[in-house]
Every structure is written in structure tokens, then in C-alpha cells.
C-alpha positions in Angstrom: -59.6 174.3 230.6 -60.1 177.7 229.8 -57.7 180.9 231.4 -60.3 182.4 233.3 -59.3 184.7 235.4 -60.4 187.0 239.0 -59.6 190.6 239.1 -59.1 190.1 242.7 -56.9 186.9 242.2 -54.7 188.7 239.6 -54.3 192.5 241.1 -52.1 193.2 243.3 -52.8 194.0 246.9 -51.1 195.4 249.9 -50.4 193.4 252.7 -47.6 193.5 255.5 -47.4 189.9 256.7 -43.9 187.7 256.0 -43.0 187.6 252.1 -46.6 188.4 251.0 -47.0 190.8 247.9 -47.3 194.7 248.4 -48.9 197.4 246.2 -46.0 197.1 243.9 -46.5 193.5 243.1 -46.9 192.6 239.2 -50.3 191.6 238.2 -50.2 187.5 237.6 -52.2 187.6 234.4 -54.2 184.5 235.7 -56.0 183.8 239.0 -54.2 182.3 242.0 -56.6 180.3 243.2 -56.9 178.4 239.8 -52.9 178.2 240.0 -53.4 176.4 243.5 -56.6 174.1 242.6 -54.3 172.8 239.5 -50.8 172.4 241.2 -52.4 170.9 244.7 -54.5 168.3 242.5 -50.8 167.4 241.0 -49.3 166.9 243.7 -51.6 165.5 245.7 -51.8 162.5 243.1 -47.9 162.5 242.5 -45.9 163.6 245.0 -43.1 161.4 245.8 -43.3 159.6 248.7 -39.9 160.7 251.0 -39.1 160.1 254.2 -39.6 164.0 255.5 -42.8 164.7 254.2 -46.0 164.2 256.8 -44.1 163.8 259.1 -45.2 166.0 262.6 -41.4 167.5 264.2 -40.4 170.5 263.4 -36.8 169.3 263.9 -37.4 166.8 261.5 -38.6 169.7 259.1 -35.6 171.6 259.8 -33.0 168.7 259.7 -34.3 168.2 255.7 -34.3 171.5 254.7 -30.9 172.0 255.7 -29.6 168.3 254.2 -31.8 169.4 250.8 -29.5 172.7 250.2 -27.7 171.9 246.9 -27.7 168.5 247.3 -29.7 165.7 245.2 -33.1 163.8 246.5 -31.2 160.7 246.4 -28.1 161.3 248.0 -30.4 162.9 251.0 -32.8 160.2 252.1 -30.3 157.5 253.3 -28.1 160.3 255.2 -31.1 161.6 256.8 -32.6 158.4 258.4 -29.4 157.3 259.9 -28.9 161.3 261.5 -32.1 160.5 262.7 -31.6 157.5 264.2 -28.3 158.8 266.1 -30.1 162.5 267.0 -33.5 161.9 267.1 -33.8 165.1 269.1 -32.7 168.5 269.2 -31.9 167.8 272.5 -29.5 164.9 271.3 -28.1 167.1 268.9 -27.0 169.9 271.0 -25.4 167.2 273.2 -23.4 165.6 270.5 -19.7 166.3 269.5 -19.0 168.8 266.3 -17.0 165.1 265.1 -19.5 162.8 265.6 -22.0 165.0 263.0 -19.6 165.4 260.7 -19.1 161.8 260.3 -22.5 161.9 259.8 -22.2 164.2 257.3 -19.6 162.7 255.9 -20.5 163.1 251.3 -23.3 165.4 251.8 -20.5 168.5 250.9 -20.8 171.5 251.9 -20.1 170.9 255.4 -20.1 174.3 257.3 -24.2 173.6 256.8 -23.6 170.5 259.1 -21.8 172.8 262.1 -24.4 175.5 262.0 -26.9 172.5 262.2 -25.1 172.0 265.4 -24.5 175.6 266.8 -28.6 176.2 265.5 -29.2 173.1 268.1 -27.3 174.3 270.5 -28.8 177.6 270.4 -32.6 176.2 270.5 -31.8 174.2 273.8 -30.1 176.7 275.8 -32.6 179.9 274.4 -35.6 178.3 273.7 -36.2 175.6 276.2 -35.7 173.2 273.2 -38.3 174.3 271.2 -37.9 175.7 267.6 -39.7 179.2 267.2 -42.8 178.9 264.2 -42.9 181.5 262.4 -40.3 182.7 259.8 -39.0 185.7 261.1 -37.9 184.0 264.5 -36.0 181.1 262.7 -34.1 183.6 260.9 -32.3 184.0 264.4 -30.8 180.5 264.5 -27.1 180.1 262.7 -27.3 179.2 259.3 -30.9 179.5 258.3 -31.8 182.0 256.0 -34.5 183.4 254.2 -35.4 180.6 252.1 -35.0 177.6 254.5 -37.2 179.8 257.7 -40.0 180.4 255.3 -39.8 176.2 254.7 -39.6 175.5 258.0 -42.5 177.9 259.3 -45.0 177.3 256.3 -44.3 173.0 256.6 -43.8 172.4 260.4 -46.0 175.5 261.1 -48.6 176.4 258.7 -47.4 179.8 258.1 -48.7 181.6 255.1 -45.1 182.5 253.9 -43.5 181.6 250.4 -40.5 179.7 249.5 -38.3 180.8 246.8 -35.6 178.4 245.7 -34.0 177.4 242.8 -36.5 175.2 241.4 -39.7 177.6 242.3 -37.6 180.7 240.9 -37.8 178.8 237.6 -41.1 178.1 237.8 -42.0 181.7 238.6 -40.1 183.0 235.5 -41.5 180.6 233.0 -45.1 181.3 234.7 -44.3 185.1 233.7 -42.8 184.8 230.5 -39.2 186.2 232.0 -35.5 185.4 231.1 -33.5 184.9 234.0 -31.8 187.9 236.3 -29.7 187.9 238.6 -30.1 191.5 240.2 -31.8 192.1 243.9 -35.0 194.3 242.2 -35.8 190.8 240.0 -35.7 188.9 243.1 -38.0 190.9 244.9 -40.6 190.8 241.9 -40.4 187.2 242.5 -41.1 186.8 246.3 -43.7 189.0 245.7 -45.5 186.5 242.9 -44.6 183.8 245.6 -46.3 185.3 247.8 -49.0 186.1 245.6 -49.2 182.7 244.9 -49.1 181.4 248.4 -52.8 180.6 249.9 -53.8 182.4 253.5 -53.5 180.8 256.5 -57.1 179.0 257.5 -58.8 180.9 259.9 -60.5 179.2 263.2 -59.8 175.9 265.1 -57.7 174.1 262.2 -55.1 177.3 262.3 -54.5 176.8 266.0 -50.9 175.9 266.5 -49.6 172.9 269.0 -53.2 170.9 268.2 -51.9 167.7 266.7 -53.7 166.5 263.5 -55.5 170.2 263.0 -52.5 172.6 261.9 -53.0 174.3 258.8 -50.8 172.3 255.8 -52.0 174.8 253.3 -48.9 176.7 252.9 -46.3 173.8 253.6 -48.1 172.0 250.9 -48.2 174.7 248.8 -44.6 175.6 248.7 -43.9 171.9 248.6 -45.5 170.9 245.3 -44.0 174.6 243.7 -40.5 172.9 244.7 -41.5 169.3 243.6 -43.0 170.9 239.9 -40.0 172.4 239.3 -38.2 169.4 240.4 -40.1 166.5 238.3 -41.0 168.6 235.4 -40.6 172.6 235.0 -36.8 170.9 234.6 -33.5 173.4 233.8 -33.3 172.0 230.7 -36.1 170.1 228.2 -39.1 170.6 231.0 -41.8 168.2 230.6 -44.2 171.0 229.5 -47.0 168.2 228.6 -47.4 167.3 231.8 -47.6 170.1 233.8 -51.0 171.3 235.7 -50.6 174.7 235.1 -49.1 174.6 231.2 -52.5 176.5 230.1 -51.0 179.2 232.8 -47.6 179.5 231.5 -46.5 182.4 229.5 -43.3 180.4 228.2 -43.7 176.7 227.8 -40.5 175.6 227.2 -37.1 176.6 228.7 -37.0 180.5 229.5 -33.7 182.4 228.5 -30.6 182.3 230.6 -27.4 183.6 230.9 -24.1 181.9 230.0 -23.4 179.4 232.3 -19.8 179.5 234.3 -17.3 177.4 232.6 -16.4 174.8 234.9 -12.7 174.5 235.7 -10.4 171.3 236.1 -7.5 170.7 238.1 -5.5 167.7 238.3 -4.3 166.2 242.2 -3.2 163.5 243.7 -3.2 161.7 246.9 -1.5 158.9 249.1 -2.6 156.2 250.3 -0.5 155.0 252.8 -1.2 151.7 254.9 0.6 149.6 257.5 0.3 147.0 260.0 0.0 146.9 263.8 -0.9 143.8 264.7 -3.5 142.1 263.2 -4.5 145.7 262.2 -4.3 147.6 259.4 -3.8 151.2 259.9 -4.2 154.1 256.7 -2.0 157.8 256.8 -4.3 160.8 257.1 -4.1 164.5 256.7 -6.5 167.1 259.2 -7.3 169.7 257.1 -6.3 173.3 258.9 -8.9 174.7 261.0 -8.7 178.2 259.0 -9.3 176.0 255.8 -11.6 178.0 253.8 -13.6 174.2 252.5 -14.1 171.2 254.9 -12.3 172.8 257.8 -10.8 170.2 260.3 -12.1 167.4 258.0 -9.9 164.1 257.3 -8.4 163.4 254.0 -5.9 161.2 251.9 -2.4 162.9 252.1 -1.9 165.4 249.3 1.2 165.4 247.2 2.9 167.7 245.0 2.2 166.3 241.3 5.7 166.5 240.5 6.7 163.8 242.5 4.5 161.3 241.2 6.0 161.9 238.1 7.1 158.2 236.1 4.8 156.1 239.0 1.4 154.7 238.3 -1.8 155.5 240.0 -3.8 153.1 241.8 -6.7 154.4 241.1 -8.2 157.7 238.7 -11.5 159.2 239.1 -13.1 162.6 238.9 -14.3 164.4 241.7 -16.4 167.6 241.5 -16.7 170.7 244.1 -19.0 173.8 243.3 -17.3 174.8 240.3 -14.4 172.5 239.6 -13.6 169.2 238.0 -10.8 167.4 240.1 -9.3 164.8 238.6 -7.5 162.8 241.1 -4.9 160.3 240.7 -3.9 158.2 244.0 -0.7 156.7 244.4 0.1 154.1 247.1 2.5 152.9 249.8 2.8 150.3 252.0 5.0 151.4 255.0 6.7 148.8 257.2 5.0 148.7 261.3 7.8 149.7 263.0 8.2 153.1 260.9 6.4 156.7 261.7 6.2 159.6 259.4 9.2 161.0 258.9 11.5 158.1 260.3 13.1 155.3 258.6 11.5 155.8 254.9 13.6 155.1 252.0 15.0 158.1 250.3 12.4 157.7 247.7 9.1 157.3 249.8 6.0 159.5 249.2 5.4 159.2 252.4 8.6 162.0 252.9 7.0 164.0 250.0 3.9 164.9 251.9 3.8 168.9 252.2 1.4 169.1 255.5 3.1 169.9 258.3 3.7 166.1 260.6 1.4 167.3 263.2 -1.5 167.6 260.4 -1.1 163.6 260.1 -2.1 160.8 262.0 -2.5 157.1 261.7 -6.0 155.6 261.9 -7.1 152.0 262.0 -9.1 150.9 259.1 -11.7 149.7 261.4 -12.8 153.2 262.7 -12.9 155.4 259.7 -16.5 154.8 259.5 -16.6 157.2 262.4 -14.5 160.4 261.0 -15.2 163.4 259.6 -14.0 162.3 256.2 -14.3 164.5 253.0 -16.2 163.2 250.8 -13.3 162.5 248.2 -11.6 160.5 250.9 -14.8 158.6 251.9 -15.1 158.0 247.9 -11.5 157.0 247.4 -11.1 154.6 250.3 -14.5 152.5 249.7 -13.5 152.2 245.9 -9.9 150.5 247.0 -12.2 148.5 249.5 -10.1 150.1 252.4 -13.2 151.3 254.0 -16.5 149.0 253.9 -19.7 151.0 251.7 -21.7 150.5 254.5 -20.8 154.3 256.8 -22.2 153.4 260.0 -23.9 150.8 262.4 -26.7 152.6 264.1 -29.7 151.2 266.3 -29.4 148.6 269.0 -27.6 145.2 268.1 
């Protein structure tokens, strides 16, 4: 296919409406509407099918766009079925405890995205009657959704004609225009204005009439959809599947586009306890709360931390590595078995990890086996204890029996 282009597709133009471009926008160097004839005819024939997409609540909408920040496809799909199943509604949401989602939540990592999920709730069914605002300027007011995840929201669940700009479109964008990568606020606003650019108009007349089922405008939601999916499945980070892209004859770069230095990772070596006892028929495993001030996974539940000094000479149980934003963990868990009738702190041998445990004794607390399932676990914990078959795989039993 040839590179054709339209003035009118390729100038810019000044326009006031959400993230659209404005006289200062770069000229694309091809036209837009051949851009979004090639990428829709891609992704209309290979899209992947997942469990958000199509679907016709808002919530819904929003519930993935939060799950989907920083966090893989995969690990997503199953987590979101089953918080849809126990919260099918905002409603239900609202009404649920901060505990209860964070089980939920329990793997998916950053986990202060989970309590603004709540608080967000919360504020939609005492402010707004329940119902989540449509366009992208009003969802900025709910906690935790910013720029990115309101124009998502308000161009899929609403038909907005309002860009996304993520990770995956950003590097898209760049490779489109032939740019390395930068960092600073002035390159960022070059690209939401090629978004937007790029982003088709709302449909005027019946089909753009909001709250008719079956006739809202998809034009934008799709839009920004298959930018995320292309860079996704094949404008990749690194070795992009340039053959296969719709919009190759488009690109300015074809290949991987120059980036910075990437932040060495760091590594740290810890180690846990696991501690288990008897009552009963019962077995019961030591946990640590994690301080409500704690700067990551406040008032989560984890394995017992210990001072590496005094596992000095002992063998782990179990090794594995355990990665958090920017650092490698490598985690070495110790065990105990600690005789029913004791407590923490009473009638342990001189020599028990147990009495090594640096959290304060109020921090800790004895939970049966049988309900962990239903914490707030990290997602080292949750990892640690299924591996030393503590804890079943399977996180929760939802749905009627």
C-alpha cells in the first residue's frame, strides 16, 4: 500500500475538547484516517478475546483498567472474574470491608490501587447515586484514577473521543514518529497531542446518544484499545514484530526506537518464619500485620520477618526469588513447629526463632490454616505458603454451593 497522505489528516488543528491536539501539535507525516482503517482492520481480526472487552458496565470498565495498571494480561483475567463474582456492583463494593478486597487482591501487588478502588466506590454511591460520571474530566474526581485510566474508562464504557496514553501506546507513538524515548513533561505533551490526533471523533446523531443500549459510539474505546493491544502483541519493548504490524508502511522507525539506560535492578536477601502449631484437629500458622504507616502493603498479612543473622548455620525450607518494582528479593524461609499449649513469647526454648521475631507481639497473630484464603496476604506470603502446601492454590470459593 502506498503512504498516501491528506493535508487535512496530517496538519495540525485547533480544537479544545479532552486530550485532542491544539495548534501546536506536530504534523503526523501520514493521514490519520489511513492509520485507523489499518490498525481497526487488525484488530478487529485479532484482538484477543478477554473477559472485559464488549462487555456493557462501566464498572466493569473501570474495575479492569484499574487491575491492568502494571500488571500482566494473565495474572488479571482469573482475579477479575472472581472480584466480579463477589462485587458484581458498585453498590456491593462500597458495602464491602477494606479486608475482604484485599484478599481479593491478594498477588495483584501494588495494593493501595485496590483501597482507592474501594474509597472510588464509596464515593460513586454516596455522590453520584451509584452511577459513574462518562466523560474523562469527571472521573478524574474519583480517588485513584488519573489521567490515563479516565480517558479509558470514558472513551470504552462511554464513547468519548479522548486518547489513552500508556506505556504500550507511548511506544507505539515514538516508533510511529521516528523518536528516542524522553522522559521530560514537554515530550509528553507532544504525545497526547499525536494521541489525540490519532483518535477518531465521536459519531454524530442517534448512535452517539449515551444510555441507548446497543447504539453507543465504540469508535474511540476501540480505538484506544487496539493502540494498547499493537503495542502489546507486537510494537514489543524489545525485538517488535515489525512484519506484522498494519501500520509498518507508517512507521518512521521499524524496529526498536532508542532508550535510555535502564535502572539496575537491586537485590536483597530476607528471610521469613514459618511457624505452625496445633489446636485441635487444627493447624494454626504465626503471622506478622504489617504497620498501618507502612509505606508498601500497609496492614497486609505476612510470614514473620527475621533478622538474617540468626538464621545463620540453619537450613531453609524453602528459597525462591521474589520481585517488587525495582528489587530482586531473595527469600530464604526457615521453619518451626511450636508446641499447642505455647504463645509468642512464652515457653520457647532459648534457641526458638519464634523469640527472634523483631515485630512488636501485638503485630502477630495466630491464624488457622483453613482461613487464610480469606486475608489480606502479600503476595510473597500467599506465594510462600501455597508452595509448602500450607495454603491450598485454589484463593477462594465464590458462587452459591
Amino acid at each position: 500500500m502506498s503512504k498516501a497522505t491528506n493535508a487535512a489528516d496530517t496538519q495540525p488543528a485547533v480544537r479544545k475538547r479532552g486530550n485532542r491536539p491544539t495548534e501546536d501539535a506536530p504534523v503526523l507525516g501520514f493521514s490519520a484516517a489511513e492509520f485507523r482503517r489499518r490498525l481497526s482492520g487488525w484488530y478487529r481480526d485479532h484482538a484477543r478475546v478477554l473477559p472485559w472487552r464488549g462487555v456493557d458496565d462501566p464498572y466493569a470498565t473501570w474495575l479492569s483498567e484499574i487491575m491492568l495498571q502494571q500488571t500482566r494480561v494473565a495474572t488479571v483475567i482469573d482475579r477479575y472474574k472472581e472480584f466480579l463474582l463477589r462485587f458484581p456492583t458498585i453498590s456491593d463494593l462500597a458495602n464491602a470491608d477494606e479486608a475482604d478486597v484485599l484478599a481479593l487482591w491478594s498477588g495483584l501487588g501494588y495494593y493501595r490501587r485496590a483501597r482507592m478502588l474501594l474509597r472510588g466506590a464509596q464515593f460513586v454511591e454516596r455522590e453520584m447515586q451509584g452511577k459513574l460520571p462518562s466523560t474523562a474530566l469527571e472521573l478524574r474526581t474519583l480517588p485513584g484514577v488519573g489521567e490515563y485510566t479516565a480517558a479509558a474508562i470514558a472513551s470504552i464504557a462511554f464513547g468519548e473521543s479522548v486518547a489513552v496514553l500508556d506505556g504500550n501506546v507511548e511506544r507505539v507513538l515514538l516508533r510511529l514518529l521516528g523518536e528516542p524515548e524522553d522522559k521530560s513533561a514537554q515530550a509528553r505533551a507532544r504525545l497526547v497531542a499525536v494521541a489525540g490526533m490519532l483518535v477518531p471523533p465521536a459519531r454524530r446523531g442517534r448512535a452517539a446518544k449515551k444510555g441507548v443500549v446497543g447504539e453507543r459510539d465504540h469508535a474511540a474505546g476501540d480505538h484506544n484499545q487496539a493502540m494498547m493491544e499493537l503495542g502489546a502483541m507486537i510494537c514489543l519493548p524489545r525485538s517488535p514484530l515489525c512484519s506484522q504490524c498494519p501500520v509498518m508502511e507508517l512507521c518512521r522507525t521499524r524496529g526498536e526506537h532508542a532508550t535510555p539506560p535502564r535502572a539496575k535492578m537491586q537485590s536483597r536477601t530476607v528471610a521469613h518464619l514459618l511457624a505452625l502449631r496445633k489446636r485441635g484437629v487444627e493447624t494454626e500458622v504465626l503471622l506478622e500485620r504489617r504497620a498501618r504507616e507502612a509505606s508498601l502493603m500497609a496492614e497486609m498479612m505476612e510470614l514473620p520477618a527475621l533478622p538474617l543473622d540468626v538464621t545463620e548455620g540453619r537450613e531453609p525450607v524453602l528459597r525462591l526469588r521474589h520481585s517488587i518494582t525495582n528489587t530482586n528479593y531473595y527469600v530464604q524461609v526457615f521453619t518451626e513447629s511450636v508446641a499447642s499449649e505455647s504463645v509468642v513469647g512464652v515457653a520457647a526454648p532459648e534457641d526458638s526463632l519464634v523469640e527472634q521475631i523483631p515485630a512488636a507481639k501485638e503485630a502477630l497473630e495466630w491464624i488457622t490454616t483453613g482461613k487464610l484464603a480469606q486475608l489480606p496476604l502479600t503476595g510473597l506470603a500467599r506465594k510462600t505458603l501455597q508452595r509448602l502446601q500450607v495454603m491450598s492454590a485454589p484463593r477462594l470459593k465464590i458462587g452459591k454451593e
